[in-house]
C-alpha positions as CSV (number, residue, x, y, z in Angstrom):
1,X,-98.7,-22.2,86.6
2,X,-98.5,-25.6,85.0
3,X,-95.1,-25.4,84.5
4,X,-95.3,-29.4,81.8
5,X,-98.0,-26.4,79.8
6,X,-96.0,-23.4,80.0
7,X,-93.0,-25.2,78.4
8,X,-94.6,-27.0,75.5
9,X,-95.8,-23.5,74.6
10,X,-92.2,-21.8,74.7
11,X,-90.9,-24.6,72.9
12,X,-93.4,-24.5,70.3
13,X,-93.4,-20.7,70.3
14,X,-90.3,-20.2,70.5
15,X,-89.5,-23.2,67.8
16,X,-86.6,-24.4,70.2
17,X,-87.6,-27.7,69.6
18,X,-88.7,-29.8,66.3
19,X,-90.0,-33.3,65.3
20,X,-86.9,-35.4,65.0
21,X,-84.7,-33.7,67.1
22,X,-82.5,-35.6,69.1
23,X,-81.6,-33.0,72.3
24,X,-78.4,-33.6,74.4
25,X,-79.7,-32.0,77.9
26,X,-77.1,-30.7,80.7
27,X,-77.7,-32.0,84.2
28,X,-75.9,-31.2,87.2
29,X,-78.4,-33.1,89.4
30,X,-79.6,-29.5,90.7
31,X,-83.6,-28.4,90.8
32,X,-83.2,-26.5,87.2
33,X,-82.0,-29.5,85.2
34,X,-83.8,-32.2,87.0
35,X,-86.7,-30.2,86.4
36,X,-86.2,-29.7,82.6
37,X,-85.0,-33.4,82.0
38,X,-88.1,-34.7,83.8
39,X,-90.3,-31.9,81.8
40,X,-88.6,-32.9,78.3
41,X,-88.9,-36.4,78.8
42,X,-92.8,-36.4,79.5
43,X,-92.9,-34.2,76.2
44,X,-90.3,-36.1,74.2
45,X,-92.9,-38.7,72.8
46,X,-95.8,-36.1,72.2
47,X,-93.3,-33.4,70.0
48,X,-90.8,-36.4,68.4
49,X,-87.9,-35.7,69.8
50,X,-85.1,-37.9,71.6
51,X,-82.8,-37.1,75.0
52,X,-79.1,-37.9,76.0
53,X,-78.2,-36.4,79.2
54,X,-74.4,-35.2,79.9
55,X,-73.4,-34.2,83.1
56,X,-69.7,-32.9,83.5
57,X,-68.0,-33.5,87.1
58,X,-66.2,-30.4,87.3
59,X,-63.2,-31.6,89.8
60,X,-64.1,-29.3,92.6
61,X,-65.9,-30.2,95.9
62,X,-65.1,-33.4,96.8
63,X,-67.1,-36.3,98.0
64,X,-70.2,-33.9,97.0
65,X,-69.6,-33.6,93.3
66,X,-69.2,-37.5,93.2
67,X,-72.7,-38.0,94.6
68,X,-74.3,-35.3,92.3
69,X,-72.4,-37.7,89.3
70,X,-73.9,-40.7,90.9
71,X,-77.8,-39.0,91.2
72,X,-77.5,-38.2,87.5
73,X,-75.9,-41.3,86.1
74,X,-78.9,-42.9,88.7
75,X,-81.6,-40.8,87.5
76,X,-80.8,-41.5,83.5
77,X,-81.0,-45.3,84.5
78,X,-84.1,-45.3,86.5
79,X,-85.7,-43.1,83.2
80,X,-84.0,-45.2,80.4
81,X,-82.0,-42.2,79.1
82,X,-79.0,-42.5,77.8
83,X,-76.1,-40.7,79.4
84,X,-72.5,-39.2,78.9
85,X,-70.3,-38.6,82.1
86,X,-66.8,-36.8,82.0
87,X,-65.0,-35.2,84.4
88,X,-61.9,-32.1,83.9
89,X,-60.0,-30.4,86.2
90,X,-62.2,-26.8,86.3
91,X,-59.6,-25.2,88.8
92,X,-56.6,-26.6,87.0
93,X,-58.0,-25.0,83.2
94,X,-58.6,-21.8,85.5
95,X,-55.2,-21.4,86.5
96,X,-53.9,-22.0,83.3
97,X,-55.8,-19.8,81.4
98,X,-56.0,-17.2,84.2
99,X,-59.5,-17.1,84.2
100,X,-62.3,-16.7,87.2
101,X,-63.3,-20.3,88.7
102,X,-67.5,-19.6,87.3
103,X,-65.9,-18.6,83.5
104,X,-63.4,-21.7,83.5
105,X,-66.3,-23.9,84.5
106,X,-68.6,-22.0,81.9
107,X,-66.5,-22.4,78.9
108,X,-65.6,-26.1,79.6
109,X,-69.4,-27.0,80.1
110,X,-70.6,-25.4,76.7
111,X,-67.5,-27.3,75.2
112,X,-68.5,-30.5,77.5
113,X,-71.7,-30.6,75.8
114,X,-71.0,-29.4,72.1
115,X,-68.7,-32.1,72.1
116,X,-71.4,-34.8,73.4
117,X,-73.8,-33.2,70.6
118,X,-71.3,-34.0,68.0
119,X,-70.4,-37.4,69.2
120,X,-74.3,-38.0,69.3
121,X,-75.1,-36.4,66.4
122,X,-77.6,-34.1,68.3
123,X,-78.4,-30.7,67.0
124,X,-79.7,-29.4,69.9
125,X,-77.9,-28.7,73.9
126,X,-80.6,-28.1,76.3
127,X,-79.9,-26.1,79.7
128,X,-82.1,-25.5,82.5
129,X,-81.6,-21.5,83.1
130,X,-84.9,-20.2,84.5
131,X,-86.6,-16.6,84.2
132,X,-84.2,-16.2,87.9
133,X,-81.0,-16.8,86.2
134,X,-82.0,-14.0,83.3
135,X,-83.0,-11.5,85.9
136,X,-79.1,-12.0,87.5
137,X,-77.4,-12.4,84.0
138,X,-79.1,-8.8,83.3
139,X,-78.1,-7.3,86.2
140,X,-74.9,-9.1,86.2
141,X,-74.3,-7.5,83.1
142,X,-75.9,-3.6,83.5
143,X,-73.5,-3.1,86.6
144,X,-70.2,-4.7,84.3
145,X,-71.7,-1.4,81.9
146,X,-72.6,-3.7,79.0
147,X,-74.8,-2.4,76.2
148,X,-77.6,-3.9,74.0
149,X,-75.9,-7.0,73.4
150,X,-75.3,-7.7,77.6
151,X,-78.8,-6.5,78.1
152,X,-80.4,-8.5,76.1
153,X,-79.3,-11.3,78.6
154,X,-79.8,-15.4,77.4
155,X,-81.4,-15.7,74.5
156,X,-83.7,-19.1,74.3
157,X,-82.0,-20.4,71.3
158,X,-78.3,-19.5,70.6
159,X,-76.4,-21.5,67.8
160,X,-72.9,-22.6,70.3
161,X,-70.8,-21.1,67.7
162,X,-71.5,-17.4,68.7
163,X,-69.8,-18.7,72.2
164,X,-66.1,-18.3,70.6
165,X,-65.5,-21.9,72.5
166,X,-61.6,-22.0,72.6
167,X,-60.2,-26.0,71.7
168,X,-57.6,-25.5,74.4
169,X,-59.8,-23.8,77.2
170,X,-61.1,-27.7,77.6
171,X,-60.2,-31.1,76.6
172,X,-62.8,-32.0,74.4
173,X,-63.1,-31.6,70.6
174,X,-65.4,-29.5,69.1
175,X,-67.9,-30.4,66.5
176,X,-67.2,-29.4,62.9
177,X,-70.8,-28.3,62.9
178,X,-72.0,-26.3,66.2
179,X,-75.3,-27.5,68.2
180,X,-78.1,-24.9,69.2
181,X,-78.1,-24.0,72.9
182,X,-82.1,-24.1,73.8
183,X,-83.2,-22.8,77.1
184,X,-87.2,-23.6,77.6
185,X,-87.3,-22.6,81.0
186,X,-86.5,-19.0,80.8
187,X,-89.8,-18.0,81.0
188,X,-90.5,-20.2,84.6
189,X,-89.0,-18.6,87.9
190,X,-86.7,-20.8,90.1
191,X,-89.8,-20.6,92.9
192,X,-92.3,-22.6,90.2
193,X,-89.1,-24.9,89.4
194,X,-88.8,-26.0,92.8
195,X,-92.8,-26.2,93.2
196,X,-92.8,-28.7,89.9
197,X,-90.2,-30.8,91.7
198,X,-91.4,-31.1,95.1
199,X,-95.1,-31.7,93.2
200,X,-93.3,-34.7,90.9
201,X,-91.4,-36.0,94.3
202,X,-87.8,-35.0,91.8
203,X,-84.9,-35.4,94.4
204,X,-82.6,-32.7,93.7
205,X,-79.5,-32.6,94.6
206,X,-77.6,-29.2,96.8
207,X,-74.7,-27.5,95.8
208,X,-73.2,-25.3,98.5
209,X,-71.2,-23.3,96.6
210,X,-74.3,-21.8,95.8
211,X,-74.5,-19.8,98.5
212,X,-70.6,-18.4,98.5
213,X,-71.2,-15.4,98.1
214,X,-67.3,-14.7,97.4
215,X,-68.7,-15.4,93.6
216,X,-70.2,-12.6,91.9
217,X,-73.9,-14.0,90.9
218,X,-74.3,-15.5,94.2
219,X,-73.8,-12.2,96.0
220,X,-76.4,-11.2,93.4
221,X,-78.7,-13.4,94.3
222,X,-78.5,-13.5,97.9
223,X,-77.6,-10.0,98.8
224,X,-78.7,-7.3,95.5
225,X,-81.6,-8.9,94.0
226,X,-83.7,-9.2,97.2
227,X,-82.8,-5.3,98.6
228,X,-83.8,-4.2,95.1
229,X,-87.3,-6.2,95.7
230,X,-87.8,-4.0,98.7
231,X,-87.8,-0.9,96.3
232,X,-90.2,-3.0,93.8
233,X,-91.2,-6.9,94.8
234,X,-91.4,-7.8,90.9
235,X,-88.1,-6.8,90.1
236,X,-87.1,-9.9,88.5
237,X,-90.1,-10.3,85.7
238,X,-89.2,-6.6,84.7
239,X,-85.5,-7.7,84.6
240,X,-86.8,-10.1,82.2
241,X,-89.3,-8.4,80.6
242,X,-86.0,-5.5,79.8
243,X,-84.2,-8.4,78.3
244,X,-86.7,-9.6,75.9
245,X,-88.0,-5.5,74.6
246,X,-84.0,-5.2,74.2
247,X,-83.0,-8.3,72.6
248,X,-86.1,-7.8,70.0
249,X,-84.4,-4.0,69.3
250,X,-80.9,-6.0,69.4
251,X,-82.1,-7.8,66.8
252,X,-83.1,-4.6,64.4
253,X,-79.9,-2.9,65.0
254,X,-77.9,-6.6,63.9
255,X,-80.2,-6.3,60.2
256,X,-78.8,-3.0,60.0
257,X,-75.3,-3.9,61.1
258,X,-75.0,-6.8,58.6
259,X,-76.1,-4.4,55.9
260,X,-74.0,-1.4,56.7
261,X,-71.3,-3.7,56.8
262,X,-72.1,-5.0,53.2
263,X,-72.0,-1.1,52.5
264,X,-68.5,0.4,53.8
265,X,-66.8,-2.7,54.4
266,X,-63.6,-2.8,51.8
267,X,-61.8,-5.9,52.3
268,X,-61.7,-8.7,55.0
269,X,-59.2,-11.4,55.9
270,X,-57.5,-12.9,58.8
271,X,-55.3,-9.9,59.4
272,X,-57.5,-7.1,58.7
273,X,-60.9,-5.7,58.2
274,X,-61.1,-2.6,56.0
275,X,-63.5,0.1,55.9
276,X,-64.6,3.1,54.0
277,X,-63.9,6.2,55.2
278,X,-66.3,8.2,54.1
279,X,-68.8,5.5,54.5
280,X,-68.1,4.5,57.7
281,X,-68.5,8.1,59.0
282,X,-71.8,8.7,57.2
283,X,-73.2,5.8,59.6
284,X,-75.3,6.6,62.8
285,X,-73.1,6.5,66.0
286,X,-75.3,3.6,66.9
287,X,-73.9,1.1,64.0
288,X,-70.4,3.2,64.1
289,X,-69.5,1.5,67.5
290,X,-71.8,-1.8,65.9
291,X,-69.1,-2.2,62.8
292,X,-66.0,-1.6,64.9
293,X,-67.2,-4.0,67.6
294,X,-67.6,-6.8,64.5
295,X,-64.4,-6.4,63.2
296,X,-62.8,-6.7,66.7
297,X,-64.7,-10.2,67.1
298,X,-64.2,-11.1,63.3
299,X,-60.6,-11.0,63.7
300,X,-60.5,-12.3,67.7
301,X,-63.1,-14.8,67.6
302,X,-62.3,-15.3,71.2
303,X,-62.7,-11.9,72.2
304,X,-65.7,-12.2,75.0
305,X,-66.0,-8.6,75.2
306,X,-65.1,-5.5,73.4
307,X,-65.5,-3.1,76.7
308,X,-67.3,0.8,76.5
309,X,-64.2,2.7,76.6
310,X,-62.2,0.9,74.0
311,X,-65.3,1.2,71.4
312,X,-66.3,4.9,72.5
313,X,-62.0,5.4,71.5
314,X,-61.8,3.8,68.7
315,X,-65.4,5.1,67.2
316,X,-63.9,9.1,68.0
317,X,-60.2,8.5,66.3
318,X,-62.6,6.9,63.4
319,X,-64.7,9.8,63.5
320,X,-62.4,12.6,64.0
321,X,-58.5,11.6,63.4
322,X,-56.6,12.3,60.4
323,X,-54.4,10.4,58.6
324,X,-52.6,8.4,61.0
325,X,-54.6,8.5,63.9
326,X,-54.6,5.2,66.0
327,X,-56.5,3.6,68.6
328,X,-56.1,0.3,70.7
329,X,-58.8,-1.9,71.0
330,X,-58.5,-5.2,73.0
331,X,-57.4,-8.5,71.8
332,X,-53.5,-6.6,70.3
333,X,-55.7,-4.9,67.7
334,X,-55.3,-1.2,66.5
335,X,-58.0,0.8,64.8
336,X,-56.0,3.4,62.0
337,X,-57.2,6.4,60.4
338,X,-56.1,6.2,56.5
339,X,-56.3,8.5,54.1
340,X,-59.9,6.4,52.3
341,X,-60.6,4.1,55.0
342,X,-60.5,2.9,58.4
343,X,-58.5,-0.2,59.3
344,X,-58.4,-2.5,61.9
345,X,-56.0,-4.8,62.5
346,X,-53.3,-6.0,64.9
347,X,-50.8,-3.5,65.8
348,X,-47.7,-3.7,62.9
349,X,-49.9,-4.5,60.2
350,X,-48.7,-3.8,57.4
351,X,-51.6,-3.7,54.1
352,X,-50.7,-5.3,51.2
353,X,-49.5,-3.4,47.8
354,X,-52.5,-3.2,45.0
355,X,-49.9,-4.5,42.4
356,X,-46.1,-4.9,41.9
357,X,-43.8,-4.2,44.7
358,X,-40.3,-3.9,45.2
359,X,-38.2,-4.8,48.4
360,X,-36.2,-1.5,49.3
361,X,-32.8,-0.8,48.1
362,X,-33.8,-2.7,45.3
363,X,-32.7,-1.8,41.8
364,X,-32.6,-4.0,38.4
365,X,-32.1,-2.6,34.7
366,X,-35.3,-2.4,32.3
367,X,-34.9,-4.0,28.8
368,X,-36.2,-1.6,26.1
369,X,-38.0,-3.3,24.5
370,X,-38.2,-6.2,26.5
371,X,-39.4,-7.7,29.3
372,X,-38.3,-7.1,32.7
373,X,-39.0,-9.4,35.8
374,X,-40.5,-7.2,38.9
375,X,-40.7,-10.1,41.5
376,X,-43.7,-11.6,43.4
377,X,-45.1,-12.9,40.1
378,X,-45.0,-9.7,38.2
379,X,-43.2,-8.2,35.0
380,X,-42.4,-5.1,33.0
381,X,-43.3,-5.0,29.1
382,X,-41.5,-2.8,27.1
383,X,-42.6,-1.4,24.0
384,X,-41.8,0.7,21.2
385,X,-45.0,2.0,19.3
386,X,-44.9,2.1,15.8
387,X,-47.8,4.3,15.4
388,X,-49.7,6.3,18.3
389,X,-52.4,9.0,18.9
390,X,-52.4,11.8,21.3
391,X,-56.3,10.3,21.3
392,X,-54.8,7.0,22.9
393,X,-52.4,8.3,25.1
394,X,-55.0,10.6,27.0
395,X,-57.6,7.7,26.8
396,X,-55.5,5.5,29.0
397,X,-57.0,4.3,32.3
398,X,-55.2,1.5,33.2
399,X,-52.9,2.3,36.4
400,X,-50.5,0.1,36.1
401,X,-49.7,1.6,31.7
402,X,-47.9,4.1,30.9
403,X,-47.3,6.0,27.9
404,X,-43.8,7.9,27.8
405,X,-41.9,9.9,25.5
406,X,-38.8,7.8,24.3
407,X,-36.4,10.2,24.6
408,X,-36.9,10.2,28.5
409,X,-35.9,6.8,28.3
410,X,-32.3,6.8,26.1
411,X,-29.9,6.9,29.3
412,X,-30.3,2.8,30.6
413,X,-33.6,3.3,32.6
414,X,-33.8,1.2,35.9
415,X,-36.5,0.2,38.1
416,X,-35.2,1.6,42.0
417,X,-37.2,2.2,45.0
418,X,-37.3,5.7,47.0
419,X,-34.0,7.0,48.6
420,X,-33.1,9.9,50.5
421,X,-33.2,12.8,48.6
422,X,-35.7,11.9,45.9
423,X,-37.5,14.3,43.8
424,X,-40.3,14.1,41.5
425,X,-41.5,16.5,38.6
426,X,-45.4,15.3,38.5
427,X,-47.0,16.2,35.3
428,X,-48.8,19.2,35.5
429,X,-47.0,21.1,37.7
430,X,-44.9,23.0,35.3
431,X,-41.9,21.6,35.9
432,X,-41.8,22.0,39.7
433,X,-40.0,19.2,41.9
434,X,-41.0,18.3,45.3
435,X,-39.9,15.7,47.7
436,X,-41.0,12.6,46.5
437,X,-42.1,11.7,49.7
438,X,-43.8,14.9,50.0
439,X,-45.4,14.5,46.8
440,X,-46.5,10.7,47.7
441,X,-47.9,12.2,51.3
442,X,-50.0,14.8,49.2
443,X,-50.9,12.0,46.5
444,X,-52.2,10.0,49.3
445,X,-49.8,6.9,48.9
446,X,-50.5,4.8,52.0
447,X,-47.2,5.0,54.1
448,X,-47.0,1.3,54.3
449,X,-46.8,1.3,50.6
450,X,-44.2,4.1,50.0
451,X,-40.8,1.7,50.5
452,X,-41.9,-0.6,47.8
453,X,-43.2,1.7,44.9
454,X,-41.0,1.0,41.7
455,X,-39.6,4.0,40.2
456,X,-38.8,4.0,36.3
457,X,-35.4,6.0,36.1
458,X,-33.7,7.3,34.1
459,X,-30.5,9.5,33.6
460,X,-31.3,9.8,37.2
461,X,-34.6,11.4,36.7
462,X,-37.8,9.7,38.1
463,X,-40.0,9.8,34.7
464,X,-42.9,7.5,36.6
465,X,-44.0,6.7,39.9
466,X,-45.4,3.4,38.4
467,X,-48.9,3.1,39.5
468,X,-49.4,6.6,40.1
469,X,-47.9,9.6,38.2
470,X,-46.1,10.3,35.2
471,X,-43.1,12.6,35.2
472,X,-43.6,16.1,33.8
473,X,-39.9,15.2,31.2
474,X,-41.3,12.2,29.9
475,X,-44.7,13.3,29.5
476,X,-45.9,12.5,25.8
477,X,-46.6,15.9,23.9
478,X,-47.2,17.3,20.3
479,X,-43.1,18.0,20.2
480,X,-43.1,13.5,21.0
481,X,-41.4,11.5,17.8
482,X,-41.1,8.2,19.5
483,X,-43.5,6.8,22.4
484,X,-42.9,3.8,24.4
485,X,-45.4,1.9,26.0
486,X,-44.8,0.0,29.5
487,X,-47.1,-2.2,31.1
488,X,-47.4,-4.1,34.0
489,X,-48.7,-7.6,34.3
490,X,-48.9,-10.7,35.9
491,X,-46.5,-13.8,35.1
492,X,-48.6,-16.4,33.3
């Protein structure tokens, strides 16, 4: 294969590249990069597009990770390309963060080069994974029990920002606008990589700890990959092969995710992400686990992985809990079962009211007629009606009016929250007077509400449950002489 060929047509094919571009291009000094940064800059003049190389000394192995510096910093000046050099403690930011040596030095190099890109102004990062490196990151990924999303493997273009790159994980600031991650030789095997640079007389440098086989991909490539060839010798192409049929379905199943989520999803902010119930449940299982994965990675950006068990959990509370039901997910979130909706958020959220709230215990007299100040930027308008219909007392929709016989109201009404004991006549019940509480359970008042829920009493009878009900005494009726009118609203 001409491998100078093969990539011009992914690049154009896959439109990694573009007239104009300016393309910051990793290089460790290995076959892979030196490869690509030779191939790029024989195409750079013929496409229009301009390199800087980065190479990032990852402060591991010694004496042999100053040479590999040196090659690249040589290389660049022998083929006029401008070059950015840095060097960070990997094993240091390993420790610290408690991560694997191979994801410390992962996340610092994707930082490492966003953060070139930006100080560049380049809108593309170029790496030099080959069709090899796919077949691994599949496997790698099958036998961690990853679904479409693992399986899919590398992608040949991937904006950096889906990488959830943590500020702290490395010392270098990110971008405000992310770079694209390219990869044009993920269709070329590491065999024809290694052809092209013996055939361009490239000098690559060796990096032993690629054969440690104490690291998982290298006991992947030395040890699985080559007994699975003896069961079929072109094992890797249909490794590959997998990834692209399953990225292209991945890629379906996302359209459908984004509008499903348009569909059920209630409310999002940084705390929470709110779902329909009802619409949530009507979804396929498929975009079920798709949705709850979402909101995990919506509200834990750095999340890397939402694992099989914790999604399969969460989706079955979701599907089949009541009221109440709960499920952990990673990151400290909880996926909870309301009485409308599904909601996930960290564990002791709490969602807010839909309109005025009280803190418990608290109590404050209501002027009739007048206004009364509720708190957090709300108020309580009092009003005698002069002249009223039985027509405009049923027509009223607004929650947060109510229309109330006056005599209800003659012994000093207060606004209270819920204590011990508390009963409620609901209208149209006939005069019967559960537990409030019980009555809020059956009325579907979320629990994290109930606490806060002004009560309009008076002569220690609840007459309203603002928001929500109307006592069965104060009720308006044919028998009514006087109505009064209260109305919540917002403080101007």
């Amino acid at each position: 294969m001409n491998v100078l060929e093969h990539v011009r047509d992914v690049i154009q094919r896959q439109r990694l590249l573009a007239p104009g571009d300016r393309v910051v291009v990793g290089v460790s000094g290995g076959p892979d990069s030196l490869c690509l940064l030779h191939v790029l800059l024989r195409l750079s003049e013929p496409l229009g597009f301009e390199l800087h190389v980065a190479h990032l000394h990852h402060g591991a192995r010694g004496e042999a990770a100053d040479a590999d510096a040196a090659s690249v910093a040589d290389v660049a000046r022998r083929w006029r390309v401008p070059l950015t050099v840095a060097e960070l403690d990997v094993p240091g930011v390993a420790r610290a963060h408690h991560l694997a040596f191979e994801e410390a030095a992962r996340r610092a190099r994707y930082a490492f080069l966003a953060h070139v890109a930006g100080e560049v102004d380049a809108g593309k990062v170029a790496v030099g994974h080959t069709g090899d490196d796919q077949a691994e990151t599949v496997l790698m990924h099958f036998l961690r029990g990853a679904g479409p999303a693992g399986l899919r493997g590398m992608l040949p273009a991937t904006p950096l920002a889906h990488y959830r790159l943590s500020k702290q994980i490395a010392e270098f600031p990110l971008p405000d606008v992310m770079p694209v991650l390219v990869r044009p030789l993920l269709e070329t095997s590491r065999a024809e990589v290694e052809r092209y640079c013996a055939e361009q007389g490239l000098e690559a440098c060796f990096d032993r700890s690629n054969l440690d086989t104490t690291y998982f991909r290298n006991r992947l490539r030395h040890d699985l990959l080559p007994l699975l060839e003896t069961y079929n010798p072109n094992v890797r192409r249909r490794l590959q092969h997998m990834a692209r049929v399953v990225a292209a379905d991945y890629a379906l199943l996302e359209r459908l995710r984004r509008e499903a989520w348009q569909a059920v999803t209630r409310c999002v902010s940084e705390q929470a992400v709110v779902f329909d119930l009802a619409g949530w449940r009507a979804q396929p299982l498929s975009l079920q686990r798709a949705l709850v994965r979402a909101a995990a990675y919506r509200l834990r950006p750095q999340l890397r992985d939402v694992g099989f068990e914790h999604v399969e959990s969460a989706v079955r509370v979701a599907r089949e809990g009541e009221t109440g039901a709960q499920a952990v997910l990673p990151g400290g979130l909880m996926l909870a079962v309301g009485y409308a909706q599904v909601t996930i958020a960290g564990a002791g959220y709490a969602p807010p009211a839909e309109g005025p709230a009280l803190e418990p215990g608290t109590e404050r007299a209501v002027a009739l007629p007048g206004t009364t100040p509720v708190g957090a930027g709300w108020r309580l308008e009092a009003t005698y009606l002069e002249a009223w219909s039985p027509d405009e007392v049923r027509a009223n929709a607004e929650r947060w009016v109510a229309y109330l016989d006056a005599e209800a109201l003659v012994e000093s009404p207060v606004l209270r929250t819920r204590r011990p004991g508390d009963r409620f006549r609901p209208q149209g019940m006939g005069g019967h007077a559960p537990r409030l509480t019980d009555w809020m359970i059956n009325a579907k008042l979320p629990r994290a509400w109930r606490d806060g829920v002004p009560l309009l009493v008076a002569g220690g009878e609840i007459v309203w449950v603002c928001g929500w009900r109307v006592s069965e005494v104060a009720a308006v009726s044919p028998q009514t002489r006087r109505v009064v009118r209260l109305a919540f609203g917002v403080v101007a």
